[in-house]
C-alpha positions in Angstrom: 23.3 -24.9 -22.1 22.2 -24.9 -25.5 20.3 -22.4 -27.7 18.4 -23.5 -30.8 16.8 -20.6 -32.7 14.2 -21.7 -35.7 13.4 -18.4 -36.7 14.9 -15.5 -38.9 15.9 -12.1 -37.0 13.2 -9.4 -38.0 15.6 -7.0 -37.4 19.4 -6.9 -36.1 21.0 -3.5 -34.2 23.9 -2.4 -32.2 23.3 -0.6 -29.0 26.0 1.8 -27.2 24.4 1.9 -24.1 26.3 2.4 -21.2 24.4 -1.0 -20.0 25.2 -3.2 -23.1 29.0 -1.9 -23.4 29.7 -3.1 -19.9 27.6 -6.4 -20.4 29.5 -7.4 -23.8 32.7 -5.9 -22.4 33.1 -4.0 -25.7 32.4 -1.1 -27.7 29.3 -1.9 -28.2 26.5 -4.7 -28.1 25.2 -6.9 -31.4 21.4 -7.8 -31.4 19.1 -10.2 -33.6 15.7 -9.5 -32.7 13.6 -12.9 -33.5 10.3 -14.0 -32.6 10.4 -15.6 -29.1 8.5 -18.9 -30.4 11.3 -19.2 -32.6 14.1 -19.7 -29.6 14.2 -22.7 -27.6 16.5 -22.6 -24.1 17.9 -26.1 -23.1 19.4 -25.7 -19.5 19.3 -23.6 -16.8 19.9 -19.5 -17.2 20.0 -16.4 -14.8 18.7 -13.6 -15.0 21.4 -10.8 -14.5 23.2 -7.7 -16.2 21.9 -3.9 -15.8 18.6 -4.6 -13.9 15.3 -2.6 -14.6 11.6 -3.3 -14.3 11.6 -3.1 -18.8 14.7 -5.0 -19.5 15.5 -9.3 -18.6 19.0 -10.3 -18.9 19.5 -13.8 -19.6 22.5 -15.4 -18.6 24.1 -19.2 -19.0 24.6 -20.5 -15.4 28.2 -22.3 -16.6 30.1 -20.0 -18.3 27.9 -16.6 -17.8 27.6 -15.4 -20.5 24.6 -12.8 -21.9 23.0 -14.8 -24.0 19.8 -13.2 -24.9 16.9 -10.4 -23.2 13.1 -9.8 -23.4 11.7 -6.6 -23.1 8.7 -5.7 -21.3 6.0 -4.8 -23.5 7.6 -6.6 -26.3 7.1 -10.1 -25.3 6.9 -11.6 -29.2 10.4 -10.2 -29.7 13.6 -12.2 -28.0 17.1 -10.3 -28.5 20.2 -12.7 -28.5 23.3 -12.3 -29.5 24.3 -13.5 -32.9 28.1 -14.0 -32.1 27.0 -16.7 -30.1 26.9 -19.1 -33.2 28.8 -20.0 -35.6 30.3 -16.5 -37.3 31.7 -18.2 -40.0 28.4 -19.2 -41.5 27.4 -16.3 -43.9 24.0 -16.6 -42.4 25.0 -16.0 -39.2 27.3 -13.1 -40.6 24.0 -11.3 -41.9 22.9 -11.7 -38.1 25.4 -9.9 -36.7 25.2 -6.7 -39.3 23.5 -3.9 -37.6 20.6 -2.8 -39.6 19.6 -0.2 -36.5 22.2 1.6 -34.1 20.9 2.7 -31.3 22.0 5.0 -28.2 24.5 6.4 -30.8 25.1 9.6 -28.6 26.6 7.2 -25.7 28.7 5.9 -29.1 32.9 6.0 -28.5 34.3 8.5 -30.9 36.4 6.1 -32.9 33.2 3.7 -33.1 31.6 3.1 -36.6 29.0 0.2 -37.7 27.4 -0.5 -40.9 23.6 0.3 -39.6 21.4 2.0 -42.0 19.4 3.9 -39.5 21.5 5.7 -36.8 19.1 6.8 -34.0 20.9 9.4 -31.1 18.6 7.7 -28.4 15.9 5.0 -29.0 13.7 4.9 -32.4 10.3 6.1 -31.4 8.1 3.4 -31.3 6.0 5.2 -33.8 9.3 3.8 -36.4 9.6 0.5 -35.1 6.6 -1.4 -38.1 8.4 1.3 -40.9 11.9 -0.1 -39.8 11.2 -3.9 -39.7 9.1 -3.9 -42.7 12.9 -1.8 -44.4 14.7 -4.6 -42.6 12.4 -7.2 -44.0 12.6 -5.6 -47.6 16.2 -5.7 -47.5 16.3 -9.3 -47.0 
């Protein structure tokens, strides 16, 4: 299985949701949002995860891991996650800094981020063009 992304995230979060702390097995879950023509999948995946009629889970058939999701609605986006390359690259570092944290009321108490924007619940969709262009503008 191999992932080759050609694109730059337009905007990277962390996500406290009961779903994405059991996926990622950790406090919370790490996104880069990038265009989906910018993500090419070599291999085989599975769908799998928190199921809903909104959300895909994609997983690698070898070692399972959650590897990336679509949402419905938002088919031009693709959400991996960044620790899935090579962390050591400062570029990849940037990837993996939370610009947006999201479900923040389902947050641990001893859990803090760096994210700019804290949202309780989801951002409004009404926010989502004034936060990528802030995410864009921060560079």
């Amino acid at each position: 299985m191999t992932l080759t992304v050609s694109a730059v995230p337009v905007m990277t979060s962390a996500c406290h949701c009961d779903g994405c702390k059991k996926m990622s097995s950790s406090a919370f879950s790490l996104t880069a949002m990038i265009p989906s023509e910018g993500l090419e999948v070599q291999g085989e995946v599975v769908k799998g995860g928190v199921q809903g009629p909104e959300l895909d889970h994609f997983f690698c058939t070898s070692c399972k891991t959650w590897m990336f999701t679509r949402i419905t609605g938002f088919e031009a986006l693709t959400n991996i996650r960044p620790t899935l390359f090579n962390t050591e690259d400062p570029e990849i570092q940037a990837w993996c800094r939370p610009y947006i944290e999201t479900m923040a009321a389902k947050r641990l108490p001893w859990v803090t981020t760096p994210a700019e924007h804290v949202f309780e619940a989801m951002p409004d969709m009404a926010d989502f063009s004034e936060l990528l262009k802030g995410f864009a503008e921060r560079g």
